[in-house]
C-alpha positions as CSV (number, residue, x, y, z in Angstrom):
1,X,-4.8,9.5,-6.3
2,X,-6.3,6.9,-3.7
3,X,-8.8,8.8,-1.1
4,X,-8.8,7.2,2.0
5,X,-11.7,7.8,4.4
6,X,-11.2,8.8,8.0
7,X,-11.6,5.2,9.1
8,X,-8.6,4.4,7.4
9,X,-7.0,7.2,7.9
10,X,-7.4,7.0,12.3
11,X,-6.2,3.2,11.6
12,X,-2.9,4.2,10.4
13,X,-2.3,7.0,12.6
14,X,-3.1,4.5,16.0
15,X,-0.7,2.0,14.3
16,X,1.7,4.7,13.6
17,X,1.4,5.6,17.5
18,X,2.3,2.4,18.5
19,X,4.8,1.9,16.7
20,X,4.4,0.2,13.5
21,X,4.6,1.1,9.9
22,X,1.3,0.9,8.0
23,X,1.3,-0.1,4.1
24,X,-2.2,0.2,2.5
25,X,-3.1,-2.8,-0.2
26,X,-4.7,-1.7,-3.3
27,X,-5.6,-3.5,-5.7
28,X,-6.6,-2.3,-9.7
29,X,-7.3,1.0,-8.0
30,X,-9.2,-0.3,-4.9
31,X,-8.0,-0.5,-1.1
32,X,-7.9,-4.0,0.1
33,X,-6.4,-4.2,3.5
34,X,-3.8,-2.4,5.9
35,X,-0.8,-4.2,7.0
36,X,1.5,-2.9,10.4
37,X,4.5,-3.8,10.1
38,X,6.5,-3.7,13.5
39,X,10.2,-4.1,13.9
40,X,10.8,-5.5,17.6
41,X,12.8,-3.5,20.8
42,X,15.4,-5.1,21.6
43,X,15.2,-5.3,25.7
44,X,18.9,-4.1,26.4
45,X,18.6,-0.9,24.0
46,X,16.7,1.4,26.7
47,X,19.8,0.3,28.8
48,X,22.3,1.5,26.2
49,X,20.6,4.8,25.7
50,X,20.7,4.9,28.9
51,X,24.7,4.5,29.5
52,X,25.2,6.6,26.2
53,X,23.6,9.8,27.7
54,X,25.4,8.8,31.4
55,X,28.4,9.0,29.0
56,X,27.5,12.6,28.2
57,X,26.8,11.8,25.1
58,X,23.7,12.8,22.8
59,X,21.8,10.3,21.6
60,X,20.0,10.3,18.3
61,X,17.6,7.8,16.3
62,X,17.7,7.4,12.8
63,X,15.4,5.8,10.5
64,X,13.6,6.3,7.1
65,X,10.3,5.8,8.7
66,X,7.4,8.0,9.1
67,X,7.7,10.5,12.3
68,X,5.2,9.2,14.3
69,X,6.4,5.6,14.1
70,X,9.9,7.1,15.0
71,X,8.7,8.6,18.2
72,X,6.8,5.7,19.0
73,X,10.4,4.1,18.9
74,X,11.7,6.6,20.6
75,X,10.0,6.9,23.8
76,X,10.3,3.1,24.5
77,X,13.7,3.3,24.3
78,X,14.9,6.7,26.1
């Protein structure tokens, strides 16, 4: 039931783009902050997605994580 203005709303999605979760903080019915939460690439996965598909094999990614975040992770790694 919370409306979020377009501010907010353009926040999350540019988070979301690069990569990070956003979690809104509301507080007795009010929002109070945004929080992006990131988990961190590890350097050798582009390789192994790499090798994988060299393998001839198809290479999926998945998560529980919103779909833009998802491609985000995605494209970094291949």
């Amino acid at each position: 039931g919370l409306v979020i203005n377009n501010d907010i709303d353009d926040s999350m999605t540019e988070h979301e783009r690069k990569g990070r979760t956003a979690v809104l903080v509301v507080v007795d019915d009010e929002l109070c902050g945004l929080i992006a939460i990131a988990d961190t690439v590890k350097p050798e996965a582009e390789l192994a997605v790499h090798i994988l598909k060299s393998m001839g094999l198809e290479v999926v990614l998945m998560t529980g994580d919103n779909s833009k975040t998802a491609r985000s992770i995605a494209s970094q790694v291949g």
